[in-house]
KOLGUKE-72082 format. One record per atom (N, C-alpha, C): residue number from 1; x, y, z negated. Coordinates in steps of 0.02 Angstrom, whole numbers, always signed. Each point is the difference from the previous one (the first is absolute). Last residue first. Layout:
<nodes>
k NUM&X X&Y Y&Z Z
...
</nodes>
This chain:
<nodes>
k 104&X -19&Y -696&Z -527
k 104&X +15&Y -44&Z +62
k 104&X -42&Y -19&Z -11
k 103&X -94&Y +180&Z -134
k 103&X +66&Y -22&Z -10
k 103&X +5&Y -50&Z +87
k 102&X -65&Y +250&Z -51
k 102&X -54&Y -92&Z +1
k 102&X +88&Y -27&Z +25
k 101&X -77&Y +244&Z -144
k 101&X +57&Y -45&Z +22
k 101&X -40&Y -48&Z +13
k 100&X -75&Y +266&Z -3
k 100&X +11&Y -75&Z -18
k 100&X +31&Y -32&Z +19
k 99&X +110&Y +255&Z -7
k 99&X -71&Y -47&Z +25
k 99&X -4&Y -57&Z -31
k 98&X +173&Y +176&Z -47
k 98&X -63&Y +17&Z -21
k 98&X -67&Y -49&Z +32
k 97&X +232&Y -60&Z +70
k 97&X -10&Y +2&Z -97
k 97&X -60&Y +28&Z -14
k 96&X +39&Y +21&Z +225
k 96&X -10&Y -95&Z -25
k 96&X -1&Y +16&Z -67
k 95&X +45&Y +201&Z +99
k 95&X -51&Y -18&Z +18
k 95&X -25&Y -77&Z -25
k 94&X +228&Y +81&Z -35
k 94&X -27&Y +40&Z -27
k 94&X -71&Y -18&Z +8
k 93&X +147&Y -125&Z +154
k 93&X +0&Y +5&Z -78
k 93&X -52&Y +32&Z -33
k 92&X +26&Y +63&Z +210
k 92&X -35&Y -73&Z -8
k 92&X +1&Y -20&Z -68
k 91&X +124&Y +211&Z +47
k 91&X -67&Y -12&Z -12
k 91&X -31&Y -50&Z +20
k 90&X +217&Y -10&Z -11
k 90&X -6&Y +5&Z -55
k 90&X -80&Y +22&Z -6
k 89&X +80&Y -66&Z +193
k 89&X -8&Y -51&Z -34
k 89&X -4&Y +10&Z -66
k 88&X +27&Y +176&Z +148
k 88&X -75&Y -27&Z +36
k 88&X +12&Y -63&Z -53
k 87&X +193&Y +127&Z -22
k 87&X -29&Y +23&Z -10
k 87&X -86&Y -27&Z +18
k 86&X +195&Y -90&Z +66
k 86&X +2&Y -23&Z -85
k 86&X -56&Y +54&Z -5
k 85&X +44&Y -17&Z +241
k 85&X -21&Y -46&Z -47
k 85&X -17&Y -15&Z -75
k 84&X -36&Y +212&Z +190
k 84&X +55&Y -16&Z -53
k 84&X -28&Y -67&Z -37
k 83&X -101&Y +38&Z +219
k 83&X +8&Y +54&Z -44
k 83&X +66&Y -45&Z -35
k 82&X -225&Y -101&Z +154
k 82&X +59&Y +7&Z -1
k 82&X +36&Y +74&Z -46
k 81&X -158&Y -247&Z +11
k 81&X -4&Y +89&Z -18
k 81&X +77&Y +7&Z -9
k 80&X -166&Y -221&Z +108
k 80&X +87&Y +36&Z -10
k 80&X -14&Y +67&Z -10
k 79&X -153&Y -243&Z -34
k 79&X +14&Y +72&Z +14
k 79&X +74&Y +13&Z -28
k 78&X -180&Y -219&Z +63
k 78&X +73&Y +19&Z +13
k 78&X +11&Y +62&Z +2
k 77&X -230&Y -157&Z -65
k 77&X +35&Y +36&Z +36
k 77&X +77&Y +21&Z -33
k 76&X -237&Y -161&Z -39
k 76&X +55&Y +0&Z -14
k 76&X +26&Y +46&Z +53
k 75&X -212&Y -35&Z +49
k 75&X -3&Y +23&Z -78
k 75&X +74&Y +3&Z -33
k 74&X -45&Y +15&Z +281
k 74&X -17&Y -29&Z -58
k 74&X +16&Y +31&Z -56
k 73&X +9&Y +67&Z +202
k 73&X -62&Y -21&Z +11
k 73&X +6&Y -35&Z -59
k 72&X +203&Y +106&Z +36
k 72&X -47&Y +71&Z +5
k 72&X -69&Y -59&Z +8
k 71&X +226&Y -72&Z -35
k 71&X -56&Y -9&Z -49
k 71&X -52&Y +41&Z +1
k 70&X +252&Y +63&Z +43
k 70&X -27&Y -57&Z +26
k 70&X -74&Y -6&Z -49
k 69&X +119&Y +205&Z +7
k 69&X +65&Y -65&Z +36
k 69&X -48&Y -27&Z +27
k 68&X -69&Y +236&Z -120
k 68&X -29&Y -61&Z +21
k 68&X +56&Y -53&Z +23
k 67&X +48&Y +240&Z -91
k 67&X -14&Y -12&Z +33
k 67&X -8&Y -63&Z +14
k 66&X +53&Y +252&Z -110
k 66&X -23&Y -74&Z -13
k 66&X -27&Y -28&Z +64
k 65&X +82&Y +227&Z -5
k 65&X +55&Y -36&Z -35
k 65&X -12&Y -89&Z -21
k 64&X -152&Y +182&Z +86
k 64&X +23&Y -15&Z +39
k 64&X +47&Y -44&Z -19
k 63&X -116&Y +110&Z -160
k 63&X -28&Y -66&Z +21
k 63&X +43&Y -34&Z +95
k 62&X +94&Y +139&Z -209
k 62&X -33&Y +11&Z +39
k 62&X -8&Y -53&Z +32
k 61&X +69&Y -18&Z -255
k 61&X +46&Y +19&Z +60
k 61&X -69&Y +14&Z +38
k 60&X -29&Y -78&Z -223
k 60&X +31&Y +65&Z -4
k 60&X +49&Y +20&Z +84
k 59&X -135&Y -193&Z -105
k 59&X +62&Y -12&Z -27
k 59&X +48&Y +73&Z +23
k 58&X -250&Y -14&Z -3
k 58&X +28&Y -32&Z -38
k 58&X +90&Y -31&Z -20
k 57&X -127&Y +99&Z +180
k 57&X -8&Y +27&Z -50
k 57&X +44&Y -20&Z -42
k 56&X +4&Y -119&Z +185
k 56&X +33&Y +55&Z -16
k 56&X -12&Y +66&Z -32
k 55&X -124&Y -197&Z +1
k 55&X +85&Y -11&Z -35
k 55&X +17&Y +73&Z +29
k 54&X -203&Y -7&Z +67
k 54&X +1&Y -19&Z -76
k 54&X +68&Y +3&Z -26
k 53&X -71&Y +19&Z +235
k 53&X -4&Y +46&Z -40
k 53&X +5&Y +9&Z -68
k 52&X +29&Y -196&Z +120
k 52&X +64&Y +32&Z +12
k 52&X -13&Y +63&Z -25
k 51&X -182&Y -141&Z -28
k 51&X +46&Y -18&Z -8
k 51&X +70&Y +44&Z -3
k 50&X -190&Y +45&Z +143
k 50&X -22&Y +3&Z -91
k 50&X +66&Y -10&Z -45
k 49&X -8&Y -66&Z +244
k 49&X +21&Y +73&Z -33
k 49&X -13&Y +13&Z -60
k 48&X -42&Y -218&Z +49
k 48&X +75&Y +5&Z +29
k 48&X +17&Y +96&Z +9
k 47&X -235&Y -96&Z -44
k 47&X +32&Y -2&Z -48
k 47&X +70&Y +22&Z +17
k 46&X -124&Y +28&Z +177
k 46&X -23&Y +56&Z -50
k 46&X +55&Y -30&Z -72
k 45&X -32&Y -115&Z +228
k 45&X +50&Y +39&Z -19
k 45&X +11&Y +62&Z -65
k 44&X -199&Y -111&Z +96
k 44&X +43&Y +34&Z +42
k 44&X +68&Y +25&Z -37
k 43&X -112&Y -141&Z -158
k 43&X -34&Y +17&Z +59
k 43&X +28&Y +45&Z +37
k 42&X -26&Y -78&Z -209
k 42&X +62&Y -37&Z +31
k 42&X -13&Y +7&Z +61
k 41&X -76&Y +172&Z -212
k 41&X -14&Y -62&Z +41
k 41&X +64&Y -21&Z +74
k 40&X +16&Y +164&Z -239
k 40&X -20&Y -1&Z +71
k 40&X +2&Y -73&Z +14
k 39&X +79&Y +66&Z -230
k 39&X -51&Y +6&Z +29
k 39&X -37&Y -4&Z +66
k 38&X +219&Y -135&Z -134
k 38&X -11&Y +72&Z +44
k 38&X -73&Y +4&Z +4
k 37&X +192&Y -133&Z -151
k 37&X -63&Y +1&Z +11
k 37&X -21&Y +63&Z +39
k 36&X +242&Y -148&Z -65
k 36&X -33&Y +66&Z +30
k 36&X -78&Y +5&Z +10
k 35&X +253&Y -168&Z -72
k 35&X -77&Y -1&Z -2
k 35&X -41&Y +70&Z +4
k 34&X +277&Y -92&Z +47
k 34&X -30&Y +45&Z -28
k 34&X -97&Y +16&Z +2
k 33&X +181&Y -219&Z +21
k 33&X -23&Y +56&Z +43
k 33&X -34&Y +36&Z -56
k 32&X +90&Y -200&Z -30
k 32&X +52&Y +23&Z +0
k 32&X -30&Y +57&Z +48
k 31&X -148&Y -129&Z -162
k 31&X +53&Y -38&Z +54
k 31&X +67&Y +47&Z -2
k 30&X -186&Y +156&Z -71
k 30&X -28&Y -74&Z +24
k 30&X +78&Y -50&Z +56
k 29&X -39&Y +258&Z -184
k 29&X +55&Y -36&Z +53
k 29&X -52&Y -92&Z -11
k 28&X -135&Y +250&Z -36
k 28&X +66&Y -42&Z -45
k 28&X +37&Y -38&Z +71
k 27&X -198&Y +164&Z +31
k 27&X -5&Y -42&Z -60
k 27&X +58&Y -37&Z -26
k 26&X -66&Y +223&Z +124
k 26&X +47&Y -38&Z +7
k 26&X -22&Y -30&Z -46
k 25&X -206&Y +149&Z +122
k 25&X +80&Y -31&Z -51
k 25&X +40&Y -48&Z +21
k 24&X -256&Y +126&Z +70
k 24&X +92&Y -6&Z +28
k 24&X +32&Y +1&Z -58
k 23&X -280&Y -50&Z +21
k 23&X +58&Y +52&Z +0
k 23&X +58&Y -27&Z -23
k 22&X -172&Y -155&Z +47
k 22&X -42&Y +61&Z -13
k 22&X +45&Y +62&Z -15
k 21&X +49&Y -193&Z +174
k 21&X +8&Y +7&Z -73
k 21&X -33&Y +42&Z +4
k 20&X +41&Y -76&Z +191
k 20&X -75&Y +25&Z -5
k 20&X +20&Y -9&Z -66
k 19&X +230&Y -125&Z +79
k 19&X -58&Y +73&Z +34
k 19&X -64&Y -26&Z -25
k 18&X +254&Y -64&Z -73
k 18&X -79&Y -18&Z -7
k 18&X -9&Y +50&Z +7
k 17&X +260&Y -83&Z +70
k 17&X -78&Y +60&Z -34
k 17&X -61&Y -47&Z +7
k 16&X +268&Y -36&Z -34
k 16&X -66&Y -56&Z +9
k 16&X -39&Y +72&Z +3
k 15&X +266&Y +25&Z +31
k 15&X -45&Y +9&Z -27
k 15&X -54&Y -40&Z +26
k 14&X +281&Y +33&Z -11
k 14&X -47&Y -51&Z +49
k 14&X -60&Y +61&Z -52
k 13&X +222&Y +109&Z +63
k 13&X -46&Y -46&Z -31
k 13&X -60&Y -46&Z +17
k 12&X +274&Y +188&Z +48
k 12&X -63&Y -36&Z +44
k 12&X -43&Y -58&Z -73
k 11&X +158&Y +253&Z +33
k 11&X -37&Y -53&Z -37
k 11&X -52&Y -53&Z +44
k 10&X +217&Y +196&Z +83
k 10&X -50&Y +17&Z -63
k 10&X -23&Y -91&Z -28
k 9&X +175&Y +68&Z +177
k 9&X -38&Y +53&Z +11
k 9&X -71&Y +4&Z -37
k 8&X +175&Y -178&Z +5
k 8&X +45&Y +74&Z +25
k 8&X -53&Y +56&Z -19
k 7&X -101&Y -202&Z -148
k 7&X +36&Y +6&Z +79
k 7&X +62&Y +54&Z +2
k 6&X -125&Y -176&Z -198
k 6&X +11&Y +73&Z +29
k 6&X +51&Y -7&Z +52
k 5&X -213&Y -166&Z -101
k 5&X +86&Y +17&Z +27
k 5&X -4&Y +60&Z +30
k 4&X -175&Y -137&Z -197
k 4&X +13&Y +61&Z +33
k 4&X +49&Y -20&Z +32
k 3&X -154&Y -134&Z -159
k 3&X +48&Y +2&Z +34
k 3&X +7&Y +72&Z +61
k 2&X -121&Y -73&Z -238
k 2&X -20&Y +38&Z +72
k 2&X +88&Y -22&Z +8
k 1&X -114&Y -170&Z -168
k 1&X +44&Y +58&Z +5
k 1&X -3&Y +28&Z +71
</nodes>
């Protein structure tokens, strides 16, 4: 199950990405993080924008609004999007029901 906490000032989550996927999805919830396949390589920093350009597609806020905590050199990371909580968790929702599920 994605564990999410909502803040004063929007959503913090864990996520796993897999960089050099052959294109960007959300694949389901791994553990208790949200599983992310990004196309760009792990390389300057390229996945860690790929990334933040994705969700905030994807969950509908400006990319300034997302932003890295912890985990910027690794595959497990710490993001805080900030905006209206129930609103960014109802599209985490919405996005997990249409993706695959890997289970724990």
């Amino acid at each position: 199950m994605l564990k999410t906490t909502k803040t004063a000032t929007g959503v913090t989550l864990r996520v796993r990405v897999q960089p050099g996927a052959s294109k960007n999805e959300i694949v389901g919830v791994q553990e208790d993080a949200l599983k992310i396949r990004i196309n760009a390589p792990p390389v300057k920093a390229k996945a860690n924008r790929a990334l933040i350009d994705f969700l905030a597609e994807k969950l509908e806020v400006r990319k300034s609004e997302i932003e890295i905590i912890s985990g910027h050199t690794s595959k497990i990371k710490k993001i805080r999007v900030l905006g209206e909580g129930g609103k960014i968790e109802k599209n985490l929702q919405r996005f997990l029901s249409l993706s695959k599920f890997i289970p724990n």
